[in-house]
Every structure is written in structure tokens, then in C-alpha cells.
N, C-alpha and C positions, 0 to 999 in steps of 0.2 A: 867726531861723531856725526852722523847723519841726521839732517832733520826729518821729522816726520813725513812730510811730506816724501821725500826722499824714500825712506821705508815703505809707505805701500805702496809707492812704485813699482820696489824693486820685487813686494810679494806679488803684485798682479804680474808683470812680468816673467815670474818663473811659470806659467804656464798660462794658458786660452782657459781655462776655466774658471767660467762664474761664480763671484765670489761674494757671499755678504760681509758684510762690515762689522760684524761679532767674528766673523771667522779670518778676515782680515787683521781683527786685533790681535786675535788668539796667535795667529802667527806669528804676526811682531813680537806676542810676549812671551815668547818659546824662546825665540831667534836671540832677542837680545834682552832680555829678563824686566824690558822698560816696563813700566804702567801707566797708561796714556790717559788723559781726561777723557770722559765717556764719549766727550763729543768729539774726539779728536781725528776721526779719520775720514767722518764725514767734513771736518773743515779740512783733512789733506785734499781728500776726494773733488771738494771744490777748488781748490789751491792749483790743484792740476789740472782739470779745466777750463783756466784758464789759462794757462800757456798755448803756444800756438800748434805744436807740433806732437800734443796727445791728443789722444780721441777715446775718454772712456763711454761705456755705452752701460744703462742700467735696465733690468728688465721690468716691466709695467706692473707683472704683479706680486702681492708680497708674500715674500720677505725680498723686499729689493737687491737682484744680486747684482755685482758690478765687472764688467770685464775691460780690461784694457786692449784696443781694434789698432792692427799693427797701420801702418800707413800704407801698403799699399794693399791693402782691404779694405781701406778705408773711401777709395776713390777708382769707380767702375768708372770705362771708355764708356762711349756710346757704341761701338759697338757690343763691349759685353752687354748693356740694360738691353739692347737689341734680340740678342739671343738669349736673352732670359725671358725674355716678353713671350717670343716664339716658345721656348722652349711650356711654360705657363699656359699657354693658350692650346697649345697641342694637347697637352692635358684636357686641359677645361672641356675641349673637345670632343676630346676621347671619353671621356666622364660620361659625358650626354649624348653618344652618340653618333656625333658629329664628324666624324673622321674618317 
């Protein structure tokens, strides 16, 4: 059997979308009929975090949703921040005028 941690893994995993940690459970307990301590997926969600080679990201406001960021999403060249800067500013520009 897989540990918890291990589970919402693999439900963030089946897709890029934002997920809360009520809906996260909900999944698990479809999937495999467990019933997890309330707090349990917020101690996976930390569990995972700290390993080196995930990157979940959660969004600021609430209901806090959490998504798991593939690795190479995870890490822009300098050139891409480059051409997002530009790309950002040409706007800003456009916005006001300026262009």
C-alpha cells in the first residue's frame, strides 16, 4: 500500500489543476476508500516539500489551492526572464501610450 504522502502525489499529478486539500482528500477517498486524519494531507503536502526534486506551489488567497510545478516549469533561462520582461514592458507601454 502507498503512503500518504505517496497519494497525493499521485492525485496532484493526474493533472495541472489547482487543487484544495478538502478536494485533495475527497480524491483519495473515492480512489482508495481510506479515511485520513483531518490533518493528513496538509502533513503529506509538507512531506513533499521537502524533498528536493518537487516544487508544489499554493495560491495566496483563500481557500488555499495547491498545484504540483513540473520541473522544467519550474526553472526559466535568462534568456526566457529576458523576453518576458520585454515582452511585460511592451505592454505596459502600449497601455499608456507609449509605443
Amino acid at each position: 500500500m502507498k503512503s500518504y504522502p505517496e497519494l497525493v502525489l499521485e492525485v496532484l499529478e493526474s493533472d495541472n489543476t489547482p487543487r484544495t486539500a478538502a478536494v485533495i482528500e475527497a480524491v483519495i477517498v473515492v480512489n482508495t476508500g481510506l479515511t485520513p486524519h483531518p490533518t493528513a494531507v496538509h502533513g503529506a503536502l509538507n512531506a513533499l516539500r521537502r524533498r528536493p526534486k518537487i516544487t508544489i506551489t499554493m495560491t495566496e488567497k483563500s481557500p488555499s489551492k495547491y498545484r504540483l510545478i513540473a520541473a522544467s516549469e519550474a526553472v526559466k533561462t535568462q534568456a526566457e526572464i529576458n523576453a518576458e520582461f520585454e515582452r511585460n514592458l511592451w505592454a505596459v507601454r502600449q497601455g499608456r501610450g507609449q509605443a
